[in-house]
N, C-alpha and C positions, 0 to 999 in steps of 0.2 A: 228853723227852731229845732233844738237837738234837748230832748229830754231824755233822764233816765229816772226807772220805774223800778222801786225795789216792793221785791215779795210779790213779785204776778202769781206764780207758782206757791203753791203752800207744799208744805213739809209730806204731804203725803202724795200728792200730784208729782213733787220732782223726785223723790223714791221708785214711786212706779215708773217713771218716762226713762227713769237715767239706768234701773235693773233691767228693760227691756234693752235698751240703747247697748248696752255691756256685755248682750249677746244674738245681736243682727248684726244681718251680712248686709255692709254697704257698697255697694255702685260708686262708679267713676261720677264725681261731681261736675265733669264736662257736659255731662247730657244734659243739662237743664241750661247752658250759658249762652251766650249770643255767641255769634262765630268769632268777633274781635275778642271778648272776655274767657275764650274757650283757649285764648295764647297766653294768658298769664292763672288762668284757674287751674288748682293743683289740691284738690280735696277731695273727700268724696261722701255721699247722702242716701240715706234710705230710699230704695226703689219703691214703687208706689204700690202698699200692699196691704191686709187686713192691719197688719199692726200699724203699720204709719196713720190708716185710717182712725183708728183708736186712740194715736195718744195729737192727732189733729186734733179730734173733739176735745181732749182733754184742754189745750191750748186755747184754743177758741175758746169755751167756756169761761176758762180765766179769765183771758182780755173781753171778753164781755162784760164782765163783772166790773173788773177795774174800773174806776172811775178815774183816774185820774189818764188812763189809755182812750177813756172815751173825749174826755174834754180835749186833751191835745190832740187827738186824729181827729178827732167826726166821722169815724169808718162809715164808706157805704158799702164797698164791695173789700173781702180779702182774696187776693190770693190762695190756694191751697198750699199748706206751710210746707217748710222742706226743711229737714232734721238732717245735719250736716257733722261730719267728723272731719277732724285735722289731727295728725298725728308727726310725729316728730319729721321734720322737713317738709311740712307741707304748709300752704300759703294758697293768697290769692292775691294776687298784684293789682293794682292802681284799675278802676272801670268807674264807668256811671251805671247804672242799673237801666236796661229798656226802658224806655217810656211806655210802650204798649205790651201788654201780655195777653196770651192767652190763643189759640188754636182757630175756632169760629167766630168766635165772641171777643171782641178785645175791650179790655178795661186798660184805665190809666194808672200808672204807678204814682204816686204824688208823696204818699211816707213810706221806706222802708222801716221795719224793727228787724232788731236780733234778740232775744231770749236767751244768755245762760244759761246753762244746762252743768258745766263742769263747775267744782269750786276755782277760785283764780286761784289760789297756791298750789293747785295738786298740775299746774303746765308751766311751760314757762315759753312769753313769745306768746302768739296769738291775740295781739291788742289789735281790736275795731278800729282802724284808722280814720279821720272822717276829713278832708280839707273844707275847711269855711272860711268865712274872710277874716278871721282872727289867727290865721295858720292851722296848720295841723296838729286835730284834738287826735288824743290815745283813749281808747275805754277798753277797759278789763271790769268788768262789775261780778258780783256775787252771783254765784249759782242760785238761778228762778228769779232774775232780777232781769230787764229789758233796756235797752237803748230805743228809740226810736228817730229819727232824724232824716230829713230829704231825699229821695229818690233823685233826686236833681244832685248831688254831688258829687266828686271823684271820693273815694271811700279805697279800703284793701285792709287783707287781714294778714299781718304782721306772721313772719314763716315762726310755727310753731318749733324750738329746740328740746323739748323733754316733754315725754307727759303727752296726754289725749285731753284735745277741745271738742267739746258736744256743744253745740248750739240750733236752735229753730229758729228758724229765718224765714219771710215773708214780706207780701208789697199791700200796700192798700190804696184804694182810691178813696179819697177821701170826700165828703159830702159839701166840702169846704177848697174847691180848687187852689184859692190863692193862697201859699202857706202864711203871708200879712194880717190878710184876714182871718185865720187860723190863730193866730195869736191875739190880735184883740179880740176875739171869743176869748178863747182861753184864761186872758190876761179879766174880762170882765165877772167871767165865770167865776174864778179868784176870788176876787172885790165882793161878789153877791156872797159869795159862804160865808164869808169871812162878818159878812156886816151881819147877816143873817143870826150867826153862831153867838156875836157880841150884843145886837140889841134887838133883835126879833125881828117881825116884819115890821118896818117902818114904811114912810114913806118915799125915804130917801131909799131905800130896799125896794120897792114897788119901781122907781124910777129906773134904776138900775136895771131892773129883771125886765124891765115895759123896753130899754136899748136894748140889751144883747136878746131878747125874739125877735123885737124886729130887723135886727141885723141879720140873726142867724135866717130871720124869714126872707129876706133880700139877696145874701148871697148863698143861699144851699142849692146846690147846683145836683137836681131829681132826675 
């Protein structure tokens, strides 16, 4: 399930990320790839330092808040984000993203998202490629707007020809392993606002809200 999330980032959140962004030095974006993804990756990303520290929390913060980031994931663990630049001839060719991450401790990759960072008119090039079984989607979304979409898929980001792409990037495990189940949460989570908004708590609302706990109570994987 491939959603996208507009306005994660409010208007003063991606001022500060994208004035800092505009004057850091970034690292070869091979250091963080797996050794097959390190043959077609050609970008590069903030080395891990007081400011990438800074404008993490900033991001976290937001997709915490989001609600609509929380219903489609069910985060239990993120990743720590990685703020990525692509500048003119620069790309990332066709991967799946690790399934496992991380040094001592491994977590599961189950959603990646991207976060815009640049407006889409000021590059050109640089679309989020995703293959699903409907063929290959293109996203270019709105600076401080997210994609999110399976860690399970071949994916690649389209060779930038003018102009600088800034994006945050990250993997999540999600609390919710099967992405199926993932969506009828989501899909019922819907359904409750929605009846909620239009005639109160009913019973037919109680019903509803009494399925998706005990769903979410059945498969949340602690």
């Amino acid at each position: 399930m491939i959603h996208c999330i507009d306005n994660v980032l409010n208007s003063d959140e991606l001022d500060f990320i994208v004035s800092k962004l505009k004057d850091a030095e970034f690292v070869d974006g091979k250091n963080t790839a797996g050794w097959h993804a390190k043959l077609v990756k050609n970008n590069m990303q903030l080395p891990n330092n007081a400011l990438t520290q800074e404008m993490r929390s900033i991001v976290t913060r937001a997709i915490k808040r989001d609600r609509l980031f929380q219903a489609t994931v069910r985060p239990k663990i993120i990743q720590p984000i990685i703020f990525s630049c692509y500048e003119s001839g620069m790309y990332y060719g066709s991967h799946t993203d690790n399934a496992l991450m991380g040094d001592e401790t491994f977590t599961r990759s189950d959603v990646s998202f991207t976060l815009f960072l640049s407006p889409a008119s000021s590059y050109v090039g640089g679309e989020l490629v995703i293959d699903t079984s409907l063929g290959e989607q293109a996203f270019k979304l709105d600076a401080g707007s997210m994609i999110v979409y399976p860690s399970s898929t071949l994916h690649r980001v389209e060779t930038v020809t003018e102009g600088t792409r800034l994006a945050a990037i990250s993997w999540v495990q999600s609390l919710i392993r099967d992405p199926a189940e993932r969506e009828i949460l989501f899909d019922l989570e819907t359904v409750r606002q929605v009846m909620f908004q239009k005639y109160g708590k009913t019973t037919e609302f109680d019903l509803i809200s009494k399925t998706h706990a005990n769903l979410l109570r059945k498969w949340a994987d602690l």
